[in-house]
gemmi code that builds the backbone of each chain (N, CA, C; Angstrom):
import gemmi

chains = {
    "A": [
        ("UNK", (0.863, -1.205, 0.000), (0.000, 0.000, 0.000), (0.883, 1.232, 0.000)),
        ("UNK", (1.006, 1.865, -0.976), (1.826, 3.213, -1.094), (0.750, 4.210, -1.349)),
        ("UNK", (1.362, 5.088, -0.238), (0.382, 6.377, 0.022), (0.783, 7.862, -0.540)),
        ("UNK", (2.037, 7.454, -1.296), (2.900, 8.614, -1.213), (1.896, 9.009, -2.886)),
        ("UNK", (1.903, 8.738, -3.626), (1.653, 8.624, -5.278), (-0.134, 9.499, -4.923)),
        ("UNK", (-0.497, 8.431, -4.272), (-2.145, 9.086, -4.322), (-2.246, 10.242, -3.443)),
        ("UNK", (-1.415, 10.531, -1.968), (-1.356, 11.431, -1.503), (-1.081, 12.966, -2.393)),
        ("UNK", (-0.348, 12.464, -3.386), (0.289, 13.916, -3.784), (-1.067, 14.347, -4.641)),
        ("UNK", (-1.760, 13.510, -5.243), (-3.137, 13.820, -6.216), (-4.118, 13.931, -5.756)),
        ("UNK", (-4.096, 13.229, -4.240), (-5.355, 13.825, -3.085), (-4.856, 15.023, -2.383)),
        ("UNK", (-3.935, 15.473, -2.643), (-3.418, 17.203, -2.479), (-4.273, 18.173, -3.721)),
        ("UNK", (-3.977, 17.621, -5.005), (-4.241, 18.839, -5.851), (-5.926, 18.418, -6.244)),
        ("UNK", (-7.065, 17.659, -5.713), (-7.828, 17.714, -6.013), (-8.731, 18.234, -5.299)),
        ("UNK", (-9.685, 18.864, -5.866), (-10.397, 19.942, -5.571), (-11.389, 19.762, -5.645)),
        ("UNK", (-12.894, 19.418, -4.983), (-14.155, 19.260, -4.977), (-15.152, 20.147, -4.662)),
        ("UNK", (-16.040, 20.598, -4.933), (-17.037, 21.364, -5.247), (-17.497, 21.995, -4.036)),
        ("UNK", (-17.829, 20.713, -2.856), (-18.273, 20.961, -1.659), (-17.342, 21.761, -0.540)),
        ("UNK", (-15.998, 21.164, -0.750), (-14.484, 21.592, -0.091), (-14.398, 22.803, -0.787)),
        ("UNK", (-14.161, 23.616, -1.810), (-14.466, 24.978, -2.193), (-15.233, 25.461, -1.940)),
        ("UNK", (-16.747, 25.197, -1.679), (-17.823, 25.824, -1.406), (-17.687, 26.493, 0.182)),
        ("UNK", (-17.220, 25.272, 0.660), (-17.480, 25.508, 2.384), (-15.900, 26.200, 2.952)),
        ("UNK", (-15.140, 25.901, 2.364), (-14.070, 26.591, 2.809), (-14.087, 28.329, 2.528)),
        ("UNK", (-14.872, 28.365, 0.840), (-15.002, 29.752, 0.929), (-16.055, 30.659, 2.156)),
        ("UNK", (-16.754, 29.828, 2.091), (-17.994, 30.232, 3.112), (-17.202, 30.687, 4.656)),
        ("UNK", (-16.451, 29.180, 5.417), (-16.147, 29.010, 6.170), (-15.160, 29.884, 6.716)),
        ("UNK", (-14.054, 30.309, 6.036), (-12.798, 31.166, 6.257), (-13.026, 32.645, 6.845)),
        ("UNK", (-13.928, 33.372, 6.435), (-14.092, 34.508, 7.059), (-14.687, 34.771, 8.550)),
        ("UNK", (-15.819, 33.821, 8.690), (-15.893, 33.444, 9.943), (-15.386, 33.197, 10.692)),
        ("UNK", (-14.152, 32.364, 10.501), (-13.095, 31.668, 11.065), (-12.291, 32.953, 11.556)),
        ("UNK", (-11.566, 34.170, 10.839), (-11.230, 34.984, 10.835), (-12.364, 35.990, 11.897)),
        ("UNK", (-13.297, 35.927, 11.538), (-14.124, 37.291, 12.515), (-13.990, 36.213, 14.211)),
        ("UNK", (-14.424, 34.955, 14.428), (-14.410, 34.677, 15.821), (-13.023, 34.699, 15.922)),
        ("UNK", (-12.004, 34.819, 15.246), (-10.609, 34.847, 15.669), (-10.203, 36.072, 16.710)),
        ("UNK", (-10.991, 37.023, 15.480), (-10.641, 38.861, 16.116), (-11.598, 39.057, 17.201)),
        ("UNK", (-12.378, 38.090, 17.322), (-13.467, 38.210, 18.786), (-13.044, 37.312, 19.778)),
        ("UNK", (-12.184, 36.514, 19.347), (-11.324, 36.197, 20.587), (-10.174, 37.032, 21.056)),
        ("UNK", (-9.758, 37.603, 20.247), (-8.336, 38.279, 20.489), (-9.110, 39.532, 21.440)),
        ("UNK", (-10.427, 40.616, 20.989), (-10.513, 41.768, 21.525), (-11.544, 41.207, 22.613)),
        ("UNK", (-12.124, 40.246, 23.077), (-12.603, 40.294, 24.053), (-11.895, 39.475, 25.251)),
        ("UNK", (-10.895, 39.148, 25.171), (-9.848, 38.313, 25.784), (-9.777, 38.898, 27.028)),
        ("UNK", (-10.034, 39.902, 27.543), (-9.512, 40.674, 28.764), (-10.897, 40.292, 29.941)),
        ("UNK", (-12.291, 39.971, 29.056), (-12.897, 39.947, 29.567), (-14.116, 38.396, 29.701)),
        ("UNK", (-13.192, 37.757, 28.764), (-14.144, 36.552, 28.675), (-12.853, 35.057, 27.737)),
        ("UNK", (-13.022, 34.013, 27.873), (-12.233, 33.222, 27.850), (-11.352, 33.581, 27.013)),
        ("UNK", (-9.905, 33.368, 25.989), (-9.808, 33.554, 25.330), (-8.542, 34.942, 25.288)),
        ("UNK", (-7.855, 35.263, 24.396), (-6.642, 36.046, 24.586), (-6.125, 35.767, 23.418)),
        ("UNK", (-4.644, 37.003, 23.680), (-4.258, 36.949, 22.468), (-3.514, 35.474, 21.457)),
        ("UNK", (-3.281, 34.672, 22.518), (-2.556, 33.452, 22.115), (-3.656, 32.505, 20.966)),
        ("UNK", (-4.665, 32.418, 21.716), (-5.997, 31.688, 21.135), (-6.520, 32.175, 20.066)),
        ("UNK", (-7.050, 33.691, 20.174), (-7.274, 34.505, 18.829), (-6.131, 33.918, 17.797)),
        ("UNK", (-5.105, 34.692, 18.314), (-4.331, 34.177, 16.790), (-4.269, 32.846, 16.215)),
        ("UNK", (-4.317, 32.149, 16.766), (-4.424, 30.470, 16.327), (-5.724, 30.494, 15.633)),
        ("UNK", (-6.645, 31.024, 15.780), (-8.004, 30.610, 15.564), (-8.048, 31.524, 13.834)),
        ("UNK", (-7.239, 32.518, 14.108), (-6.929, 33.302, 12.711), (-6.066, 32.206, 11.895)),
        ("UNK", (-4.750, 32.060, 12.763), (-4.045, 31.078, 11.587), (-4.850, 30.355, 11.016)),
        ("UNK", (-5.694, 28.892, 11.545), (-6.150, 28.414, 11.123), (-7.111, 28.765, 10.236)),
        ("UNK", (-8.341, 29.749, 10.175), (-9.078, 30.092, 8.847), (-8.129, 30.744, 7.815)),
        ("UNK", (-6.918, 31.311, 8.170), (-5.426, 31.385, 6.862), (-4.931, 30.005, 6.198)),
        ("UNK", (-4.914, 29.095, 7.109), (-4.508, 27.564, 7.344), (-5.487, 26.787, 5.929)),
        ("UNK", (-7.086, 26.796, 6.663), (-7.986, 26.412, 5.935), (-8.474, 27.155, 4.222)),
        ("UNK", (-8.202, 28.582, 3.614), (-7.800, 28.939, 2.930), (-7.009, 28.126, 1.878)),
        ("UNK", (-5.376, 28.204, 2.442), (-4.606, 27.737, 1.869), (-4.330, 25.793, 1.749)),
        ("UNK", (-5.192, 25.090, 2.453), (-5.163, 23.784, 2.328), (-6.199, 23.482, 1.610)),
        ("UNK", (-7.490, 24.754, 1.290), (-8.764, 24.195, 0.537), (-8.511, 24.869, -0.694)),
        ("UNK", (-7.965, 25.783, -1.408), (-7.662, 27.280, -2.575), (-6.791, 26.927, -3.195)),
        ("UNK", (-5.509, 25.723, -2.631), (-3.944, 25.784, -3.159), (-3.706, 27.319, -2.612)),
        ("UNK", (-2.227, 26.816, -2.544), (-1.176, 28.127, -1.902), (-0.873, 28.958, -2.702)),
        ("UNK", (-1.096, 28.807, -4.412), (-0.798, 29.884, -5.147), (-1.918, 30.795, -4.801)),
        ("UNK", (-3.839, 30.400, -4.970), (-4.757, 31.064, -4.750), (-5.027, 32.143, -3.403)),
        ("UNK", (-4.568, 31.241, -2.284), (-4.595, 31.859, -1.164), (-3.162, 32.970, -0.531)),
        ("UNK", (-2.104, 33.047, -1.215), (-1.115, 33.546, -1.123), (-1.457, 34.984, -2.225)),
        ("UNK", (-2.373, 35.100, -2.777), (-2.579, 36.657, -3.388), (-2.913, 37.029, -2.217)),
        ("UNK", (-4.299, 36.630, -1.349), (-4.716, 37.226, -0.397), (-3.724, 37.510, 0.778)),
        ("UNK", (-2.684, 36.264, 0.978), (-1.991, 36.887, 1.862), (-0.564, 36.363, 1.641)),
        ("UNK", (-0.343, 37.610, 1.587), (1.233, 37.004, 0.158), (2.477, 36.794, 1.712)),
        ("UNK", (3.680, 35.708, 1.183), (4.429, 36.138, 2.297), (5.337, 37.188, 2.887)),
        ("UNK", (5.898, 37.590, 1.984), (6.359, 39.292, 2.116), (5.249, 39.841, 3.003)),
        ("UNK", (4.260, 40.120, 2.816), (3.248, 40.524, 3.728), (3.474, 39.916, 5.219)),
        ("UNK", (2.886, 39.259, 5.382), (2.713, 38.082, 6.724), (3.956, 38.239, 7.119)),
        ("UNK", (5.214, 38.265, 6.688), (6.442, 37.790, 7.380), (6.796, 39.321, 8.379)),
        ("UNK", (6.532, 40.821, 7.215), (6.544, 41.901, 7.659), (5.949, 42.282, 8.604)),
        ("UNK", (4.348, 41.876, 8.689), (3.528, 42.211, 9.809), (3.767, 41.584, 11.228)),
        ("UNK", (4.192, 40.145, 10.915), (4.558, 39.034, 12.086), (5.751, 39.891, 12.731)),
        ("UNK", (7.136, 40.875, 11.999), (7.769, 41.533, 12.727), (7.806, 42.630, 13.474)),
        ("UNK", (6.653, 42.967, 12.598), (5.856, 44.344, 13.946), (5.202, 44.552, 14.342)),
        ("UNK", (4.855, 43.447, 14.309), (3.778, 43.119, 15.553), (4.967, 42.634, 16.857)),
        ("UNK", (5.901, 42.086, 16.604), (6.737, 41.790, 17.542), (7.208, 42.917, 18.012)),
        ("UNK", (8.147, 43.492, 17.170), (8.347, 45.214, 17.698), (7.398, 45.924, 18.406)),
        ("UNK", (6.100, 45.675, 18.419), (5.635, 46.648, 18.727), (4.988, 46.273, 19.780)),
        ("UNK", (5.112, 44.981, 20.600), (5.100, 44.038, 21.631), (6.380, 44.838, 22.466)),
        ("UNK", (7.431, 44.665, 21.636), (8.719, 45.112, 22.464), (8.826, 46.884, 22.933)),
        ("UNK", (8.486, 47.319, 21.832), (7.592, 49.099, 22.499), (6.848, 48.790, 23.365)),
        ("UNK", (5.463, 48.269, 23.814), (4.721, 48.276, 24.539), (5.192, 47.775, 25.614)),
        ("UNK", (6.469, 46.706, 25.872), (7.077, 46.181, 26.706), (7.825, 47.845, 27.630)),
        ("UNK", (8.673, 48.088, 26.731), (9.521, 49.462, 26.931), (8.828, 50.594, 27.625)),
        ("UNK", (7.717, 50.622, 27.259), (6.594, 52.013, 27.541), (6.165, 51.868, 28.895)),
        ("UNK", (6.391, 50.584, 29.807), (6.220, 50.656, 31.392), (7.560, 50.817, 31.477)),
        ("UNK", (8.798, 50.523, 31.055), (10.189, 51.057, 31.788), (10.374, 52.760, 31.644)),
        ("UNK", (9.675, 53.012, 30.530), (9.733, 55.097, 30.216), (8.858, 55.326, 31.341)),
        ("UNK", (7.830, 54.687, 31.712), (7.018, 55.562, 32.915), (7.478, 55.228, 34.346)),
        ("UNK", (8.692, 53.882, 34.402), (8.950, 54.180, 35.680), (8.347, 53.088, 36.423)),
        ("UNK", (7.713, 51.945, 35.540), (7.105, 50.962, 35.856), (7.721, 49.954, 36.419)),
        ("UNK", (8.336, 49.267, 35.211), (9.195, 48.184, 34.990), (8.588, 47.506, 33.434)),
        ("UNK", (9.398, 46.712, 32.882), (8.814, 46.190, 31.208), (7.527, 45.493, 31.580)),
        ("UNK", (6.547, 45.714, 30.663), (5.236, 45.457, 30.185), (4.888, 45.821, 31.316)),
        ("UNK", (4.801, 46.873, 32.060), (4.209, 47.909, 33.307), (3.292, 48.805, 32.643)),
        ("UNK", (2.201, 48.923, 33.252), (0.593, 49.737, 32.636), (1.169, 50.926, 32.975)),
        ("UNK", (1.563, 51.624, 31.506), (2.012, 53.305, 31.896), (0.131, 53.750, 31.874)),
        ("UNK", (-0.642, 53.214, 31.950), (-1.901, 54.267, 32.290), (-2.171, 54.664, 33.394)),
        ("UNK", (-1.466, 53.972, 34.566), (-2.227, 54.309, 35.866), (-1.460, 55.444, 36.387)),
        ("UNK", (-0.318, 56.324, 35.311), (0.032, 57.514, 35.303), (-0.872, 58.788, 35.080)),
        ("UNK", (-1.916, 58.063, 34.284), (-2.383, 59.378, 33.444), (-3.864, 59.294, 34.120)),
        ("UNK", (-4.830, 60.116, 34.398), (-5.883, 60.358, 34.796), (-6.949, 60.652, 33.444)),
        ("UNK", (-6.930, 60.587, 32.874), (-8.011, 60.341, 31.819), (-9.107, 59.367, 31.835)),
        ("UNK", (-10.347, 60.146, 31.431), (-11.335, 59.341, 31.841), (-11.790, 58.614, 30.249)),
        ("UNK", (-11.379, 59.067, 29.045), (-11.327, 58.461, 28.305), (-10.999, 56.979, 27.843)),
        ("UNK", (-10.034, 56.854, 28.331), (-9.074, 55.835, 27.743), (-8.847, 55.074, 29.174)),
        ("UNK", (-9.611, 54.305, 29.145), (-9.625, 53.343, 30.413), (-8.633, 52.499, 31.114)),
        ("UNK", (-8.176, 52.227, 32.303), (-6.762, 51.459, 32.531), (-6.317, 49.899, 31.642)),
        ("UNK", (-7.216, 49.495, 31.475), (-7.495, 47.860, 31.462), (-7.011, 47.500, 29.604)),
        ("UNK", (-6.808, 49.272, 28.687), (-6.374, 49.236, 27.829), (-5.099, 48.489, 27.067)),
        ("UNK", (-4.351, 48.820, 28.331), (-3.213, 48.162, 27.591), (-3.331, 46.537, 27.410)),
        ("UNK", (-4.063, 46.083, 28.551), (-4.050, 44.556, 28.364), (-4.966, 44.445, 26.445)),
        ("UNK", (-6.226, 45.181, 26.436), (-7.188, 44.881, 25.062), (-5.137, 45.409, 23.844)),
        ("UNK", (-4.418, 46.188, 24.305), (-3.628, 47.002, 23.266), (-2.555, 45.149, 23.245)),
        ("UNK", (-2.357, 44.489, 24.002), (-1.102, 43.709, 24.055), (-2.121, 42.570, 23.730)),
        ("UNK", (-3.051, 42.100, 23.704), (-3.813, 41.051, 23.299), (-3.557, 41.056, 21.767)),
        ("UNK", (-3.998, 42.555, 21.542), (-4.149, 42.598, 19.841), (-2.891, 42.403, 19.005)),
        ("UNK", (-2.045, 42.797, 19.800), (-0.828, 42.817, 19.459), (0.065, 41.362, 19.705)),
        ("UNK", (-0.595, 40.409, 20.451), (0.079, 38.818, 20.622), (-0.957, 38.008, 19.547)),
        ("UNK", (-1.912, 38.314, 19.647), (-2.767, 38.105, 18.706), (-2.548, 38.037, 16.506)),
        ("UNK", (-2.091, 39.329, 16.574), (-0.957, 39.673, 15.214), (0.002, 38.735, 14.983)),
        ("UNK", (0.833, 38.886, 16.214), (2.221, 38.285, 16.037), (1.790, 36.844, 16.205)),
        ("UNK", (1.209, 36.074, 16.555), (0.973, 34.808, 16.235), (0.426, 34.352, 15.534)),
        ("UNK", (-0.935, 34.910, 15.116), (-1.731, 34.475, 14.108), (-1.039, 34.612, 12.610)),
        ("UNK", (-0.424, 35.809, 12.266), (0.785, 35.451, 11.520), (1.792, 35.058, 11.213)),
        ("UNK", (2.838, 34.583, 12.473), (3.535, 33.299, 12.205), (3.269, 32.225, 12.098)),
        ("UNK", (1.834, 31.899, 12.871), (1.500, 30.448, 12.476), (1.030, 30.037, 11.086)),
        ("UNK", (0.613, 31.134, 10.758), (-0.078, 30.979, 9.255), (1.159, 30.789, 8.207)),
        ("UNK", (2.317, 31.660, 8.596), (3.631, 31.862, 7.871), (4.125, 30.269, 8.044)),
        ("UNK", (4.093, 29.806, 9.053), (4.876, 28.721, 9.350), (4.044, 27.430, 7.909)),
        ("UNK", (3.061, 27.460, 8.122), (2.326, 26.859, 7.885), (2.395, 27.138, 5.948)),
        ("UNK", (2.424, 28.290, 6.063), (2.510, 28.431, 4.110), (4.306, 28.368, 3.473)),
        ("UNK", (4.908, 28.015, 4.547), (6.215, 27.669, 4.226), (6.210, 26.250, 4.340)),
        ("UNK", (5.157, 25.339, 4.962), (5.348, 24.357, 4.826), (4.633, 23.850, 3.302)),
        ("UNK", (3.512, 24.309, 3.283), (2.904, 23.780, 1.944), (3.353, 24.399, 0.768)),
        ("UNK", (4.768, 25.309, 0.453), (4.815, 25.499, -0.364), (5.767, 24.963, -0.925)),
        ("UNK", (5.206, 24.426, -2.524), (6.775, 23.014, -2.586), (7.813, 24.182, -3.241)),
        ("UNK", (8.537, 23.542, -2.183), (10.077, 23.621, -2.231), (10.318, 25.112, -1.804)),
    ],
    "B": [
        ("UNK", (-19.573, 11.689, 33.490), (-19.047, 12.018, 32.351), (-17.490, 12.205, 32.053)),
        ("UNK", (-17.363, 12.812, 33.170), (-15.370, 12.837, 32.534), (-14.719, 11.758, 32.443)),
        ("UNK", (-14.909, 11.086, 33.428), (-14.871, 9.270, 33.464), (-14.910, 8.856, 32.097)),
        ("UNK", (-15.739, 9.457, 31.760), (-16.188, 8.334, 30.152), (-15.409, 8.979, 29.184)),
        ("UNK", (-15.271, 10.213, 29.396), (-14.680, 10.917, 28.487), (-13.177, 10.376, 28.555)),
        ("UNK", (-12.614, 10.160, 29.783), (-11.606, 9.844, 29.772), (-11.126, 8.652, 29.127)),
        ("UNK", (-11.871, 6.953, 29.787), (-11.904, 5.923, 29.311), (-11.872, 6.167, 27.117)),
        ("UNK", (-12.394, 6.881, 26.907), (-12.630, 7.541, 25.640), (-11.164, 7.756, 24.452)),
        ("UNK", (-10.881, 8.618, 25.645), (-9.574, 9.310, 25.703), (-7.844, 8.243, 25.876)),
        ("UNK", (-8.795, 7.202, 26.634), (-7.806, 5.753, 26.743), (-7.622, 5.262, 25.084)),
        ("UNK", (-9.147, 4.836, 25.105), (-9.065, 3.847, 23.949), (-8.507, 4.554, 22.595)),
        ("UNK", (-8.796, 5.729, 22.594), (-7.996, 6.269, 21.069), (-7.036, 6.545, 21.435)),
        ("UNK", (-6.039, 6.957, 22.109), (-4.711, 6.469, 22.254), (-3.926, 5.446, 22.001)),
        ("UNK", (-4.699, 4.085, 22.507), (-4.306, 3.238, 22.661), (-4.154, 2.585, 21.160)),
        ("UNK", (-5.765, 2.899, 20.552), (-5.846, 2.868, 18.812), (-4.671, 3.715, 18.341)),
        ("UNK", (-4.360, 4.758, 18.530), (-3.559, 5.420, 17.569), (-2.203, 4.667, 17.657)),
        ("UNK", (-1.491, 4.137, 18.985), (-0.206, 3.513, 19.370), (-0.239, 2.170, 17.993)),
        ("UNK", (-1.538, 2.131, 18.237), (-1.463, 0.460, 17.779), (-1.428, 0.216, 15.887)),
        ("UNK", (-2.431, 1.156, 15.700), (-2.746, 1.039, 14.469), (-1.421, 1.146, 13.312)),
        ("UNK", (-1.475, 0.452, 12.457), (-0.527, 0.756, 11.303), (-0.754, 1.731, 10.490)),
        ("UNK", (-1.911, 1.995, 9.915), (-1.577, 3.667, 9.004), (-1.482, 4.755, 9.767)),
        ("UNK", (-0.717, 5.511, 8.779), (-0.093, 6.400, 9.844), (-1.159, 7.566, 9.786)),
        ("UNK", (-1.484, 7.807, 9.101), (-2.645, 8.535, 8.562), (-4.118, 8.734, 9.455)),
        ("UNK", (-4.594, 6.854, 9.749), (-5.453, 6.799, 11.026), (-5.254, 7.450, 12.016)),
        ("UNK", (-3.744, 7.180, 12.613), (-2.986, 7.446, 13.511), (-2.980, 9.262, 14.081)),
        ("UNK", (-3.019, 9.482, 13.233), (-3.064, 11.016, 13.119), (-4.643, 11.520, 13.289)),
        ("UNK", (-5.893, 11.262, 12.562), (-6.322, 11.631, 13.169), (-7.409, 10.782, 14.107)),
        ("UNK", (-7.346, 9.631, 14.509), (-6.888, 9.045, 16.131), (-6.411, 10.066, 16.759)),
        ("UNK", (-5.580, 10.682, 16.656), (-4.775, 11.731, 17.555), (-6.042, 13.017, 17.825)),
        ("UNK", (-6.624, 13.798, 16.833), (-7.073, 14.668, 16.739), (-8.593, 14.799, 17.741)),
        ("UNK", (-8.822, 13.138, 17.591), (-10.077, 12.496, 18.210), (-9.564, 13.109, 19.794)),
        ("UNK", (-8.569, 12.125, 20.117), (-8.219, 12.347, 21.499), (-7.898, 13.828, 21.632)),
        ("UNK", (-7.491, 14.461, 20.748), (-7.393, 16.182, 21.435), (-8.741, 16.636, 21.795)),
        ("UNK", (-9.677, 16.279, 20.762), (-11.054, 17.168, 21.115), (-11.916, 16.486, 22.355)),
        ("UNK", (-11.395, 15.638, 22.549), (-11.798, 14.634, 24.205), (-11.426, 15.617, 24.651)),
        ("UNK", (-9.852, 15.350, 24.684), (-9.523, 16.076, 25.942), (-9.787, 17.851, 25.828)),
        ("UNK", (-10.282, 18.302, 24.701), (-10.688, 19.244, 25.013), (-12.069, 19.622, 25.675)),
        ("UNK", (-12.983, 18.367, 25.367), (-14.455, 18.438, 26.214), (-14.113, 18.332, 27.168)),
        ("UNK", (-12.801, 17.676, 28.248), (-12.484, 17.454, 29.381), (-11.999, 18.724, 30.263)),
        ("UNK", (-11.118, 19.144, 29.396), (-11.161, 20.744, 29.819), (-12.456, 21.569, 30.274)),
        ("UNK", (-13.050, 21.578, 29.004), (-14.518, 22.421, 29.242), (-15.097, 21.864, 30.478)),
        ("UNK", (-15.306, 20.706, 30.586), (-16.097, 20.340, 31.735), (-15.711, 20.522, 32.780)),
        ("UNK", (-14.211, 20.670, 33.545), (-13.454, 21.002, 34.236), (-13.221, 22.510, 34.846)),
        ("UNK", (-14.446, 23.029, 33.815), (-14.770, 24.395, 34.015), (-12.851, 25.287, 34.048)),
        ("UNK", (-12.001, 24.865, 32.407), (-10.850, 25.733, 32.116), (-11.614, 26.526, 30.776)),
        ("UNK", (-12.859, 27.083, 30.480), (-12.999, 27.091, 28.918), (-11.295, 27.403, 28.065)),
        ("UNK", (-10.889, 28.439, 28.866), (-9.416, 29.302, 28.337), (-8.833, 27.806, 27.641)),
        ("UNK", (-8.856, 26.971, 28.189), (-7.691, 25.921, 27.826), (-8.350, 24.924, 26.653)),
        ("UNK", (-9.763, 25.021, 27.355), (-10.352, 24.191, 26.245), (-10.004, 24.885, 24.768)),
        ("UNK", (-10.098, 26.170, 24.570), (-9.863, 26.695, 23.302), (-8.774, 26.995, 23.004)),
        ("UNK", (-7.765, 26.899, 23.818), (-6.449, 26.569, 23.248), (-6.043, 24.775, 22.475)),
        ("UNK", (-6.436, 24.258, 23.280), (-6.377, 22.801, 22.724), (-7.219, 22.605, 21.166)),
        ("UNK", (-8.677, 23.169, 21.364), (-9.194, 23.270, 20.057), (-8.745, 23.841, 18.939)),
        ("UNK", (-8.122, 25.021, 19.331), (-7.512, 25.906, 18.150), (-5.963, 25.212, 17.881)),
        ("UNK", (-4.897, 24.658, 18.464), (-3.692, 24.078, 18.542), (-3.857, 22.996, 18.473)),
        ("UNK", (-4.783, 21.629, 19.362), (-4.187, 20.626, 19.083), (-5.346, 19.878, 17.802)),
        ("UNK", (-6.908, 20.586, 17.572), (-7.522, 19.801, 16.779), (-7.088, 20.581, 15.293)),
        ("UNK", (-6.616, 21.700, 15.469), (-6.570, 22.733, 14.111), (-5.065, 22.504, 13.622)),
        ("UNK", (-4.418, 23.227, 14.410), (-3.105, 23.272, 13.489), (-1.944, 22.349, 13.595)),
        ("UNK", (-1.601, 21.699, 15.240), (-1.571, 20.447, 14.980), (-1.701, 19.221, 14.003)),
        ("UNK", (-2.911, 18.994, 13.991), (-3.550, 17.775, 12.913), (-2.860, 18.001, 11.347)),
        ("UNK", (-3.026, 19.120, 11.594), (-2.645, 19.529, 9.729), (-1.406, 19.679, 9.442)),
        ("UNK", (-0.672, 20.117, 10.459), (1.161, 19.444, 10.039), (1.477, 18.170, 10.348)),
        ("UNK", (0.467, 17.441, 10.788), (0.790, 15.933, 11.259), (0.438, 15.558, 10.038)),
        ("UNK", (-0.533, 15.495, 9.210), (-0.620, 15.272, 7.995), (-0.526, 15.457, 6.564)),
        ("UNK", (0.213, 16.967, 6.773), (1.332, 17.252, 5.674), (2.219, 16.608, 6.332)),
        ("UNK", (3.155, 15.565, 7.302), (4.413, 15.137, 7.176), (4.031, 13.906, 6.784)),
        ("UNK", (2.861, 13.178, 7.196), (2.799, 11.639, 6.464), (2.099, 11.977, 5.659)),
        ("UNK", (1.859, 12.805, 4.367), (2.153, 12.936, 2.740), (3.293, 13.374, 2.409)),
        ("UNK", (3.761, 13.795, 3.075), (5.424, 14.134, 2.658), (6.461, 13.019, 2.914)),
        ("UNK", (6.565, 12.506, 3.803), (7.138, 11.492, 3.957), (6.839, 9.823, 3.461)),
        ("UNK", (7.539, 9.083, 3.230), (7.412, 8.021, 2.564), (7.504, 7.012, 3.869)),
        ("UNK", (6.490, 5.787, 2.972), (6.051, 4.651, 4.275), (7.133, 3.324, 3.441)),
        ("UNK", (7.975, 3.029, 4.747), (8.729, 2.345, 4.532), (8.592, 0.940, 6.150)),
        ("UNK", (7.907, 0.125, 5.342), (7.428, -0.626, 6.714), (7.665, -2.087, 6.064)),
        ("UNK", (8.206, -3.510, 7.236), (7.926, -4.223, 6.938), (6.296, -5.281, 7.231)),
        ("UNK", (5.639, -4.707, 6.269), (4.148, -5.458, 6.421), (3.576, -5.890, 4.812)),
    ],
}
model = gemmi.Model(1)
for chain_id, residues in chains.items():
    chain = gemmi.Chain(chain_id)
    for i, (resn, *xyz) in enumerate(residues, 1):
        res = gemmi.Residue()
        res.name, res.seqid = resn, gemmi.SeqId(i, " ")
        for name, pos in zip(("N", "CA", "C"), xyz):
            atom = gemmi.Atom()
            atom.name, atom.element = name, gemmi.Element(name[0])
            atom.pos, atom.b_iso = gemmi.Position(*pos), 0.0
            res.add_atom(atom)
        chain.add_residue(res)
    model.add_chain(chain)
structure = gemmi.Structure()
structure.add_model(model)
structure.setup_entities()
């Protein structure tokens, strides 16, 4: 029984129902992703989970579309760029409690008295931001694996 | 219920150890993640339950099975 021959042709085949539902399916996948990531502070769920839940409707995309189809939408030059500043900008937000005197990833809000911009911000600001940086490396990881060679 | 879930959680393990395609094997595996992710839930962790769902039934599974199509089965059977 060799799996290798039919595996590679049960890769490039494409069925009606598996296009249908993956197109359907993917954006959804993507919106409860970003509703895990921004409500994370307050109900199960965070930036670690959001992003996974994004990779995967990126994931499902590119395993139901082929990687040429789904790589317009999210090319890797893209993804690889964003995955780095989103990290950077993890490492600013890290920095921005040592400028106020905190210590790293220290809530510089409970400096400022504004009734606007609520304390509990920075956690919704660093969710979104672990959220980025993972949901796009995993997806990256993942379209470097399916792409031959 | 967790009991059962668990016993559950035995036997596809035990299937996945055992079985020869590797392919079953894999998702055998995926079975037992989403156990043990109802086990979570019930355990009242949701947080963890949806980490396991999103990692071990999602992205998990799917590099386990891009490596046995990528890789070649070389077995004596």
């Amino acid at each position: 029984m060799d799996r290798t021959d039919t595996g590679r042709a049960g890769m490039n085949r494409k069925t009606t129902i598996l296009d249908l539902i993956s197109r359907k399916l993917a954006p959804f996948m993507l919106l409860f992703g970003l509703y895990v990531l921004t409500y994370g502070h307050a109900s199960p769920g965070g930036g670690f989970q959001g992003g996974v839940v994004i990779a995967s409707g990126v994931i499902l995309l590119f395993v139901a579309q082929g990687v040429e189809a789904a790589e317009r939408l999210f090319p890797f030059a893209t993804l690889s760029r964003v995955e780095t500043m989103a990290f950077l900008a993890f490492i600013g937000a890290g920095l921005a409690g040592i400028a106020a005197g905190i210590g790293f990833l220290g809530n510089p809000m409970v400096l400022v008295e504004v009734s606007a911009a609520p304390r509990a911000g920075m956690v919704l600001l660093l969710n979104l931001v672990i959220g980025i940086e993972v949901g796009s490396g995993v997806s990256l990881i993942c379209l470097r694996l399916f792409r031959e060679e | 219920m967790v009991e059962a879930l668990l016993v559950l959680m035995l036997i596809s393990s035990v299937f996945a150890l055992l079985i020869r395609d590797m392919l079953a094997a894999v998702l055998l595996l995926g079975v037992f993640s989403m156990l043990s992710c109802l086990v979570f839930f019930l355990l009242s962790a949701p947080d963890v339950a949806l980490t396991e769902a999103a990692v071990g039934t999602g992205v998990g599974t799917v590099i386990l099975i891009w490596i046995v199509y990528r890789t070649e089965r070389r077995d004596r059977t």
